[in-house]
C-alpha positions in Angstrom: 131.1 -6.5 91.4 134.5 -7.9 92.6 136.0 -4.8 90.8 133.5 -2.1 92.4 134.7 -3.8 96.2 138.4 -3.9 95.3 138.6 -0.1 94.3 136.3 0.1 97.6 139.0 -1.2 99.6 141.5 0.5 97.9 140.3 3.9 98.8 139.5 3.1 102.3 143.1 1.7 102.8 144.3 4.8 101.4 142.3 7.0 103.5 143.6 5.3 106.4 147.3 5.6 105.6 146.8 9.6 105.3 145.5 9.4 108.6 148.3 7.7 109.9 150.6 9.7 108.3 149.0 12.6 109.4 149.3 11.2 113.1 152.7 10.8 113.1 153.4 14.1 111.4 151.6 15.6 114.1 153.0 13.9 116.9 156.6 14.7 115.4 156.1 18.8 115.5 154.3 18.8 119.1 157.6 19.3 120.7 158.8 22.2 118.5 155.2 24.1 119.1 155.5 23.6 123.0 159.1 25.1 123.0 157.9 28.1 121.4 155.5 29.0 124.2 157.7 28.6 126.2 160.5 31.1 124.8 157.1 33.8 124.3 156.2 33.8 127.8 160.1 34.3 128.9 160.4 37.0 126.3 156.9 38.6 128.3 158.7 38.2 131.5 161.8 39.7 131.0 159.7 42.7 128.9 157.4 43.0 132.5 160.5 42.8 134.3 162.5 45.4 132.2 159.1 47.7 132.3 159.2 47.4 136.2 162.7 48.0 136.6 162.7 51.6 134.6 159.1 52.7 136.6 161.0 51.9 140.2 164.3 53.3 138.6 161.7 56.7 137.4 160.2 56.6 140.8 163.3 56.7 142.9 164.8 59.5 140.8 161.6 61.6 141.1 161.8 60.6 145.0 165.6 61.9 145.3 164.7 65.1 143.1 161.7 66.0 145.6 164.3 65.6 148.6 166.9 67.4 146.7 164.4 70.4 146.5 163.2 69.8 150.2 167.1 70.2 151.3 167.7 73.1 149.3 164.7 74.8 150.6 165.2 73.8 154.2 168.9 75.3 153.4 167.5 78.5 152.0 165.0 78.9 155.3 168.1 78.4 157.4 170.7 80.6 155.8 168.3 83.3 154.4 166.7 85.8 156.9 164.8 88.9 156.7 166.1 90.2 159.7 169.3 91.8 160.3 169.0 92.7 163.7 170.1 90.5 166.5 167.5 89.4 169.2 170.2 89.1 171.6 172.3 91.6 173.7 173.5 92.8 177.0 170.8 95.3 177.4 172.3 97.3 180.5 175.8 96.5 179.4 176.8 100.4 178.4 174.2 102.5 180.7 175.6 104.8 183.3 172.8 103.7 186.0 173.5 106.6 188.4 170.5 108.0 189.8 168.4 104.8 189.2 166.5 103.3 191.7 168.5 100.2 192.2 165.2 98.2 193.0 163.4 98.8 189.9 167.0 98.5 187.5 167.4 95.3 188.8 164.1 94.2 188.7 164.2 95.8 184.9 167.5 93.9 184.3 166.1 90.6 185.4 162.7 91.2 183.3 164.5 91.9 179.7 167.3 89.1 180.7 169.4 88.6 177.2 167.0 90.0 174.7 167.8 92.9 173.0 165.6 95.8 173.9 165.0 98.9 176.4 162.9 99.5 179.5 162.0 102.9 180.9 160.1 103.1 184.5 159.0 106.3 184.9 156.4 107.6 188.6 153.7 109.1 186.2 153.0 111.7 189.0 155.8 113.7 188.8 157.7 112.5 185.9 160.9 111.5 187.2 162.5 108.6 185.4 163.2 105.7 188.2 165.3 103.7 185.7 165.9 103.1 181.9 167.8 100.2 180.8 169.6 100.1 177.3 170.2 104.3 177.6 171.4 104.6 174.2 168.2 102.6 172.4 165.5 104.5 174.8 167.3 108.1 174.0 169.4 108.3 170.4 166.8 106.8 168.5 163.1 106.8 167.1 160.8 103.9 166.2 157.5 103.5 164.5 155.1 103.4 167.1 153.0 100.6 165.1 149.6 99.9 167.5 150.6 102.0 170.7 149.6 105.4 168.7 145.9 103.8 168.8 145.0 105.0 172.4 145.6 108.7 171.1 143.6 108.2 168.4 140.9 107.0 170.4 141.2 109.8 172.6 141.1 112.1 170.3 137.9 110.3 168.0 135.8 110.6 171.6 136.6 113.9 171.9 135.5 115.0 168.4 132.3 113.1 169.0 133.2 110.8 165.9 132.3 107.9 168.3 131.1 107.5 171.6 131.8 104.8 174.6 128.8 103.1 172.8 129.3 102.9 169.4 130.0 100.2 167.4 131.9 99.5 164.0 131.8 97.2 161.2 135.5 95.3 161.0 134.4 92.5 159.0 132.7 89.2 158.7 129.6 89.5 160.9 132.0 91.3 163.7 130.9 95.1 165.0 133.2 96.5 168.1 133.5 99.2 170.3 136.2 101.3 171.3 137.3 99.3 174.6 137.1 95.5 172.5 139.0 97.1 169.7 141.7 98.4 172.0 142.0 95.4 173.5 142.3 92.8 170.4 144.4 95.9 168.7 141.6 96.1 165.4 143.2 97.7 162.7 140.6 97.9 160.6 138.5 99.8 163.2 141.6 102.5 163.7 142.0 103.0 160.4 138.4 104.2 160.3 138.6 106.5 162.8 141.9 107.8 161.3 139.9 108.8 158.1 136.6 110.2 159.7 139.0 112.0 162.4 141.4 113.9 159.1 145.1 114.2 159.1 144.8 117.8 160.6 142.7 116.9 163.4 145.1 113.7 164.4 147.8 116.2 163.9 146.8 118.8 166.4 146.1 115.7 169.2 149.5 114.3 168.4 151.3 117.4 169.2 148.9 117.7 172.2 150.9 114.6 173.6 154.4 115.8 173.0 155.3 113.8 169.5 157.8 115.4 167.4 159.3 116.8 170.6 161.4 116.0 173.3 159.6 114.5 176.0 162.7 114.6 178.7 164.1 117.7 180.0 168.1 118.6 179.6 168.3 114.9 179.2 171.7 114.7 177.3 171.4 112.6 173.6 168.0 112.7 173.6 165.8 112.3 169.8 163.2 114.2 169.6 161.5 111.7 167.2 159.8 112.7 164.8 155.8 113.3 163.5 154.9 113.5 159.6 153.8 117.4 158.0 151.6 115.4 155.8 149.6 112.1 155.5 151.7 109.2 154.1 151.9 108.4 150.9 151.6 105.0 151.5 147.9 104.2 153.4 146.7 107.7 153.9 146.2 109.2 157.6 144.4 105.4 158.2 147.4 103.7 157.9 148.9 106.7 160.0 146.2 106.2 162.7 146.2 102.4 163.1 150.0 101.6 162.1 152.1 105.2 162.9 153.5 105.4 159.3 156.0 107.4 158.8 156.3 108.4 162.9 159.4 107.8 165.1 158.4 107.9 168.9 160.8 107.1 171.5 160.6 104.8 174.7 160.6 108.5 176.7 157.6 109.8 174.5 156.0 107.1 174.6 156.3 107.0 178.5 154.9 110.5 178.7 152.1 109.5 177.1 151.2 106.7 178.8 152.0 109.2 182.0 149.1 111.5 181.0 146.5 109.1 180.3 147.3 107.1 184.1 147.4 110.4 185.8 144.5 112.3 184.5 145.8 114.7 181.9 148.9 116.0 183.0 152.2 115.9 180.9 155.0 116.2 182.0 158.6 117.1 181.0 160.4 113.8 182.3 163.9 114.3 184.4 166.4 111.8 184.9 168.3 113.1 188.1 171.4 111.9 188.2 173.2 112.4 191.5 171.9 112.1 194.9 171.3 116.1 195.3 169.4 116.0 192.0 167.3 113.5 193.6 167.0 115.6 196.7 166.4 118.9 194.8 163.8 117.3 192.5 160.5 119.2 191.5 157.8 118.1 188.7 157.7 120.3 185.6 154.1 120.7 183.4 154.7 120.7 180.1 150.9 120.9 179.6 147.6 120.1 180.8 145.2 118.0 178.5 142.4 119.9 179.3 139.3 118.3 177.6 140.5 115.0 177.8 139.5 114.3 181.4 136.1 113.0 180.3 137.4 110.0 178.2 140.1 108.8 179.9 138.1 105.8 181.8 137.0 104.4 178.5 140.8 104.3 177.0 141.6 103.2 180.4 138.7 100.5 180.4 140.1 99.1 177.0 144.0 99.3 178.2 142.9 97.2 181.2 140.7 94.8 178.8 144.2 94.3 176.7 145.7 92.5 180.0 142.9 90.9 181.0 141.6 89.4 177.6 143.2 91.0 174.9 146.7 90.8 173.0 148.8 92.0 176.3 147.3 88.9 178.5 150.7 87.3 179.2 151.3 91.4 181.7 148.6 89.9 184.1 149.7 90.0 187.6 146.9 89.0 190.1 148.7 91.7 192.4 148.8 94.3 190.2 145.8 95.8 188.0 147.8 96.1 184.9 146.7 98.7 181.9 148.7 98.5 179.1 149.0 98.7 174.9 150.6 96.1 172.6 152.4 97.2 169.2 153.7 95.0 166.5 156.1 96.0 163.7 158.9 96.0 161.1 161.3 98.3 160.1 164.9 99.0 158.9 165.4 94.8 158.8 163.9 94.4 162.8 161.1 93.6 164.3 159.8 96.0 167.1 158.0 94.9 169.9 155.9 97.1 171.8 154.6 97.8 175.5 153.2 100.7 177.1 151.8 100.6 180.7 150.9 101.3 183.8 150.4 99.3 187.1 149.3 100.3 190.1 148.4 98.6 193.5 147.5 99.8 196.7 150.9 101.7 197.5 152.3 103.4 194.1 152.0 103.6 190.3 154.5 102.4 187.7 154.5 103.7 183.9 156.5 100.8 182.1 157.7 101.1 178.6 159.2 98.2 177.0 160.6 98.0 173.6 162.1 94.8 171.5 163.9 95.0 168.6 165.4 92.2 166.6 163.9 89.0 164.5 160.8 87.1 164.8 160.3 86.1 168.5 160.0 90.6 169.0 156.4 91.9 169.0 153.7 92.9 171.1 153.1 90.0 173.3 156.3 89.3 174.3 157.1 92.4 175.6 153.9 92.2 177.6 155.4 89.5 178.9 158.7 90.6 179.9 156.4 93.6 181.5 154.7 91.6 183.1 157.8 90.0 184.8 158.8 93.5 185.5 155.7 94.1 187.8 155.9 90.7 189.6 159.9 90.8 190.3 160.1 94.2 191.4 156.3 93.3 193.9 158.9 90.4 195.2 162.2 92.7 195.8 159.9 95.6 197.5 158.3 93.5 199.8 161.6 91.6 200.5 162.9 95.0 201.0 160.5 96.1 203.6 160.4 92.5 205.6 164.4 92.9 205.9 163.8 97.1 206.9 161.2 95.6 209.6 163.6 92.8 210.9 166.2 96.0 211.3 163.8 98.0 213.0 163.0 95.5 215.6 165.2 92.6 215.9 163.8 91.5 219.0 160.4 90.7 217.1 162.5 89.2 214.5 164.6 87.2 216.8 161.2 85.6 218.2 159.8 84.4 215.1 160.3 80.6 214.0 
C-alpha cells in the first residue's frame, strides 16, 4: 500500500516539474516571438509604402506625358494653318479712285476697315459703277461663286416649272422647304436638287443668260472675264455645280450685274466705270440684254433674298432704314476662305447694288461680309444725310443761324 502511494506521489511530483519547466520555457521565448511581429509588420509597411511610391511615381509620369501631348498639340494648332492667305490688308491702298463717288468710297473704305477683301457699289438702273474698293481683287481675278450662284438657279428652276413659289422639298430629318426658306437659310441639299432635275444644259443656257463666262464691264481696263465650266464637274455633278459653283470663277463685277438684273426687273447691263468728270457727264446706260421671261419670278427670289436679311444667314445686313435683299456664300479655295455678299438696298430716295467679297482665313465667310454690308448701308445713310443737312445750312444760313 505504502509502495502503490509513494510511486503515486512520484508521478504527480513529476508531472508538476514538466509543467514548471514548461512555464519557464515559455516565458523565456515570449520576447523573441513578439520581436518577430514586430519586424513582419515593418517589412508590410515599407512593402505598402514602396507599392505607393511607384503608383504616384506611374501616375505623375502618365500626368506629364498627357500634358506633354496637350503642348504639342496646342503647338501644332498654333503654328500649323490651312490658310495661306492673310485676313488683313489695306484694301484701297493701290486703287486709282478717280471717278468714284467720294461718299460711297468712303463709306466703302470705312465698312471693309483692315480686312482684306473688295467692295463694288454699282446704281443697278443704269449700271454705272459708283465705287470699287481693292480694284485689282474686284477686276484681275475670278472666285468660286459658292452659295450666291443659288438665286440663278432658282430663277431658272421657276421658270422651267421644275418648282413653283409653293412647292416644297424634302432636305432631311422631318424638314420640307420652299424656295424663299431655302434661300434664306442657304439649303444645299435643296439646290443640289434642283441642279439635277434642272440638267447641266438647261443651267448652262440660264448662266450665260446672266453674263458668266463673260465680261460684265465695258472697256473696263484688266478686267477677267471669269470663267463658266463646258461640262458638269467631275467632282459632285451639275448639283454640286448648282448649290456650290464648282468649277466657276465669277467676279465682284459679274456678280454685281447679276444682282443688278434681278433688283431692276430684268435688265442687264454692261457696267461702266467713268473715270473723269466728262465721262461722268457724257454717261449713257448700255443693255447688254433683257431677261425676258424672267419678269414673273423675280418677287419670289426677291421674297427669299429679303428673308436672308431678315431671318436667314445674311441677318447681321439689317438696317431698320434700309429694306436690305441680299445672298450669303461661303467657301474655300486656293488656301483662302471666301466670303460672300450680293445685294441690294433701297429706301425711299435710290437703290444700291453692293457686292462684297472676303478672302483670307477662318473669320471670311458669308456672314461676315453681310456684316461689313450692312455697315456699308448704315455709314453711307449717315454721310448722305449729313451731306444734305450741311447743303441746306449753305442754302439758307439765315435759317441755320436761328436754330439752337
Amino acid at each position: 500500500m505504502l509502495k502503490k502511494i509513494a510511486t503515486l506521489a512520484l508521478a504527480v511530483f513529476s508531472l508538476l516539474g514538466m509543467d514548471l519547466y514548461s512555464a519557464q520555457t515559455s516565458g523565456s521565448t515570449d520576447q523573441p516571438s513578439t520581436t518577430k511581429i514586430t519586424r513582419k509588420a515593418s517589412a508590410h509597411r515599407r512593402t505598402r509604402t514602396k507599392r505607393r511610391a511607384r503608383a504616384q511615381a506611374k501616375t505623375t509620369q502618365v500626368a506629364s506625358a498627357q500634358t506633354t501631348r496637350l503642348r504639342r498639340r496646342r503647338a501644332r494648332r498654333r503654328f500649323w494653318n490651312p490658310w495661306r492667305i492673310t485676313s488683313f490688308a489695306d484694301p484701297g491702298a493701290d486703287d486709282n479712285p478717280a471717278g468714284d463717288d467720294p461718299l460711297i468710297r468712303q463709306a466703302a473704305i470705312d465698312a471693309l476697315g483692315r480686312w482684306n477683301g473688295s467692295m463694288v457699289v454699282v446704281d443697278p438702273n443704269n449700271g454705272r459703277i459708283l465705287s470699287m474698293v481693292n480694284q485689282r481683287l474686284a477686276m484681275t481675278s475670278g472666285f468660286t461663286p459658292c452659295s450666291t450662284f443659288k438665286p440663278v438657279v432658282a430663277l431658272a428652276a421657276l421658270k422651267e416649272g421644275i418648282i413653283t413659289p409653293g412647292t416644297k422639298l424634302y432636305v432631311g430629318g422631318r424638314l420640307r422647304l420652299g424656295v424663299t426658306d431655302a434661300l434664306a437659310h442657304s439649303n444645299n441639299t435643296f439646290f443640289h436638287k434642283l441642279g439635277e432635275m434642272l440638267g447641266f444644259q438647261r443651267l448652262a443656257f440660264y448662266a450665260h443668260q446672266f453674263g458668266l463666262g463673260e465680261k460684265a464691264g465695258y472697256d473696263i481696263p484688266g478686267e477677267s472675264p471669269g470663267h463658266f465650266p463646258s461640262e458638269p464637274p467631275k467632282e459632285g455633278g451639275v448639283g454640286y455645280l448648282a448649290y456650290y459653283g464648282q468649277d466657276m470663277q465669277v467676279t465682284t463685277l459679274q456678280a454685281a450685274a447679276i444682282i443688278s438684273a434681278i433688283a431692276n426687273g430684268g435688265t442687264l447691263y454692261q457696267l461702266q466705270y467713268p473715270r473723269t468728270p466728262q465721262e461722268v457727264a457724257e454717261f449713257k446706260p448700255i443693255v447688254r440684254r433683257r431677261l425676258t421671261g424672267l419678269e414673273p419670278y423675280l418677287p419670289e427670289v426677291r421674297e427669299g433674298l429679303a428673308a436672308a436679311v431678315l431671318y436667314g444667314t445674311a441677318r447681321l445686313a439689317y438696317d431698320p432704314q434700309m429694306q436690305i435683299y441680299g445672298k450669303t456664300g461661303t467657301c474655300s479655295e486656293d488656301g483662302a476662305r471666301l466670303g460672300w455678299f450680293v445685294s441690294y438696298g433701297m429706301d425711299q430716295r435710290t437703290q444700291y447694288v453692293v457686292v462684297v467679297l472676303l478672302r483670307g482665313g477662318r473669320m471670311m465667310f458669308g456672314p461676315h461680309a453681310a456684316e461689313i454690308a450692312g455697315k456699308f448701308y448704315h455709314g453711307l445713310l449717315e454721310k448722305e444725310g449729313s451731306a444734305t443737312q450741311a447743303s441746306q445750312a449753305v442754302a439758307s444760313p439765315t435759317s441755320s443761324a436761328r436754330m439752337p
